[in-house]
C-alpha positions as CSV (number, residue, x, y, z in Angstrom):
1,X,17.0,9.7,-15.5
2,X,15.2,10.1,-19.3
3,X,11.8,11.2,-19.3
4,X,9.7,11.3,-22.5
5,X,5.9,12.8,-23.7
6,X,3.0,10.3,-22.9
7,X,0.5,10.0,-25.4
8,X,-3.1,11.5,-25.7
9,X,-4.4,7.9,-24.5
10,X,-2.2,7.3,-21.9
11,X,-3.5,10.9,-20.5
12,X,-7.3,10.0,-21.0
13,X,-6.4,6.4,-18.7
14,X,-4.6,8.8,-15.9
15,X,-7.6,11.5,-16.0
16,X,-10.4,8.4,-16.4
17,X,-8.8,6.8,-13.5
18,X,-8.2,10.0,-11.2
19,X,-11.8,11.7,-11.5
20,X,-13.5,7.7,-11.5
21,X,-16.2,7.6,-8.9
22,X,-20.0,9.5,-8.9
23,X,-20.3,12.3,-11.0
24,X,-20.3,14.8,-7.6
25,X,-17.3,12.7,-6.4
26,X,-15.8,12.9,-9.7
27,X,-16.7,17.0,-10.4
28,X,-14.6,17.8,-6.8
29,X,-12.1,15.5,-6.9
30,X,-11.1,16.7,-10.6
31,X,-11.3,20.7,-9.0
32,X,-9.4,19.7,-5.6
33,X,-6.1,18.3,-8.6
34,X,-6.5,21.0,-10.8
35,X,-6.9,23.6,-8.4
36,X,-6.2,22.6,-4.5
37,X,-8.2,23.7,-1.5
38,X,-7.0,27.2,-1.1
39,X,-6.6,28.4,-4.8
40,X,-9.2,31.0,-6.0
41,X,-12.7,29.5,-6.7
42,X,-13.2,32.3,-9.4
43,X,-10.6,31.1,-11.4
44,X,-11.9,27.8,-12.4
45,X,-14.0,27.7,-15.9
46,X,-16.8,25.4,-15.0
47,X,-18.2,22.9,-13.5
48,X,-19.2,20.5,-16.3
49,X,-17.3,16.8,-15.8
50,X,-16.1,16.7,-19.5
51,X,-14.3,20.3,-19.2
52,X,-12.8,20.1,-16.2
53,X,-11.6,16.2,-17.2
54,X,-10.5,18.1,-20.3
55,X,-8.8,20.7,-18.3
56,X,-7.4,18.8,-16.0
57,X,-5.7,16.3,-19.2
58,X,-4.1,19.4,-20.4
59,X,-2.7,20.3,-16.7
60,X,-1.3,16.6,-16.6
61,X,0.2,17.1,-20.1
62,X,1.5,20.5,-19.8
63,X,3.1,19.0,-16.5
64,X,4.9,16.1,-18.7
65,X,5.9,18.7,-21.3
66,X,7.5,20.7,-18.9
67,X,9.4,17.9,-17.5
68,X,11.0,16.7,-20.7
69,X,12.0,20.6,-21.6
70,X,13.5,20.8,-18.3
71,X,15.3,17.4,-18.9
72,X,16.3,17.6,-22.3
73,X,16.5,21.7,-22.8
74,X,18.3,21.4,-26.5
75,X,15.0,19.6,-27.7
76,X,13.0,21.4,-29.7
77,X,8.8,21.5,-30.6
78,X,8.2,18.5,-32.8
79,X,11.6,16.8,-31.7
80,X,10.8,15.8,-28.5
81,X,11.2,11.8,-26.9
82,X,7.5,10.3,-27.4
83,X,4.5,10.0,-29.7
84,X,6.0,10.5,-33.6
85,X,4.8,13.6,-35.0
86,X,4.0,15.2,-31.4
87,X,4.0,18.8,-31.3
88,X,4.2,21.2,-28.1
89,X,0.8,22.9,-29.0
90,X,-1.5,19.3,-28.9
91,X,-1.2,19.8,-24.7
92,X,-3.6,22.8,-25.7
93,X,-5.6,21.4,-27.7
94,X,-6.4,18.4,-26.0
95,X,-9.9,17.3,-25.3
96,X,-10.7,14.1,-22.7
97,X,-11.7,11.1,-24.8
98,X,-15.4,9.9,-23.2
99,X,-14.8,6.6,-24.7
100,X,-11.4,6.2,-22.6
101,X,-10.9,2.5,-21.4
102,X,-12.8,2.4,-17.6
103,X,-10.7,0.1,-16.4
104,X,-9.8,1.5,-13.0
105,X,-7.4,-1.0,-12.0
106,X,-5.6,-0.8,-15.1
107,X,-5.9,2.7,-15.7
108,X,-4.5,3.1,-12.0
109,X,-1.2,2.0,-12.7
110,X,-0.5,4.3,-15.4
111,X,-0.5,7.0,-12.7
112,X,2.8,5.8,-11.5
113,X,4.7,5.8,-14.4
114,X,3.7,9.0,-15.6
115,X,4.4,11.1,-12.5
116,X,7.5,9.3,-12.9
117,X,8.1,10.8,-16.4
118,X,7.5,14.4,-14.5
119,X,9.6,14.4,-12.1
120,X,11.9,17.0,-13.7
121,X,9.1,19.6,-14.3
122,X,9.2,20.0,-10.5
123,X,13.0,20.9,-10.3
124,X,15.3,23.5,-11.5
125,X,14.8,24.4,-15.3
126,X,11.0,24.3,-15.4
127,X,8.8,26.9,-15.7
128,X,7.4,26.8,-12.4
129,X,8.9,24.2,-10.3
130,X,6.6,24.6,-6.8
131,X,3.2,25.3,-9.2
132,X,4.3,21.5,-10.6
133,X,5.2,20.3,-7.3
134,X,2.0,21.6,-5.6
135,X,0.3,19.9,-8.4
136,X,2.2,16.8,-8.6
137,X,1.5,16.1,-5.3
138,X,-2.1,16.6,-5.6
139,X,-1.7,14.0,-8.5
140,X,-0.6,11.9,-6.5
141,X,-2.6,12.0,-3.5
142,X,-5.8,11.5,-5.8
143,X,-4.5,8.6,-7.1
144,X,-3.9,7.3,-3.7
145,X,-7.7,8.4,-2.6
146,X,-8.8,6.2,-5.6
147,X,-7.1,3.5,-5.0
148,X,-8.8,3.3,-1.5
149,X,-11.8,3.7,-2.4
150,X,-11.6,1.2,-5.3
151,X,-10.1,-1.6,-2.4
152,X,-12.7,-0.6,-0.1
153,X,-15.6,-1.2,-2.7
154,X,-13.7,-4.4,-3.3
155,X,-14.0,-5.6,0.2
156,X,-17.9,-4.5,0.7
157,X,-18.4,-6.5,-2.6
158,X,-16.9,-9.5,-1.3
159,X,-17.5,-9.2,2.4
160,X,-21.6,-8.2,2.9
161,X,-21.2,-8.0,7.1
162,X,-18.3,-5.2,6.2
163,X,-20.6,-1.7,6.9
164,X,-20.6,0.8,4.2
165,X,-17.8,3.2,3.8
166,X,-19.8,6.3,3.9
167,X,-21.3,4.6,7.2
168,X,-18.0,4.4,8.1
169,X,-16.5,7.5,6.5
170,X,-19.7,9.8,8.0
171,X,-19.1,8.1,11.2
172,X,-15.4,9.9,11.7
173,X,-16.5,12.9,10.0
């Protein structure tokens, strides 16, 4: 298996596509992947969409980093597989690009890829194989919710006598 450093865009697509939805929607679904249900609530920094997209980039690329140390352990900072030039310390510095493509669909099928490329951070060798898992998962389970939302939309859009899905969703809930 290789495994290699996405770029910054490719990270903006994944967060775009993962927190898309209404701004509430957006704010809990981006805390529930960063964070999961039962982590402490004190811990997280704000509640602002741009920081926790931010913050949540830098957990995705801090997750691919990891993978590709635990993969290729000889590699060193600036010698890594991906972007030319990249450096260990941009996963810190990142800050979510607002003008990131909106392209759900599209942005959507990044996701696969790059869990893909981060497979290794949740084995043996990383820093914390379970915290990647745990957040892996979550990851991935986002990206699913998304998806179903997204194809639900699609039908109501195309099929008026199909009821709402929060009349749907409240109505089980």
């Amino acid at each position: 298996m290789s495994s290699y450093i996405c770029d910054r865009e490719t990270i903006d697509r994944i967060v775009a596509a993962l927190t898309a939805g209404e701004l509430n929607e957006s704010r809990y679904r981006a805390c529930e992947i960063i964070w999961g249900p039962s982590e402490d609530v004190t811990a997280r920094p704000t509640s602002d969409i741009a920081d926790l997209r931010t913050y949540l980039g830098r957990k995705l690329w801090k997750m691919n980093l990891e993978s590709v140390k635990a993969r290729y352990p000889n590699d060193k900072n600036g010698n890594r597989p991906g972007p030319n030039g990249f450096h260990d310390e941009e996963v810190d510095e990142y800050t979510w690009n607002s003008n990131t493509s909106q392209n759900l669909k599209a942005n959507l099928a990044e996701v696969p890829t790059f869990l893909y490329q981060c497979d290794e951070a949740c084995e043996k060798g990383s820093d914390a194989p379970h915290h990647w898992k745990a957040f892996y998962i979550r990851v991935e389970v986002a990206a699913g919710r998304v998806a179903l939302y997204h194809c639900r939309s699609e039908i109501e859009r195309k099929d008026p006598d199909v009821p709402a899905f929060a009349e749907v969703f409240a109505a089980y809930h």
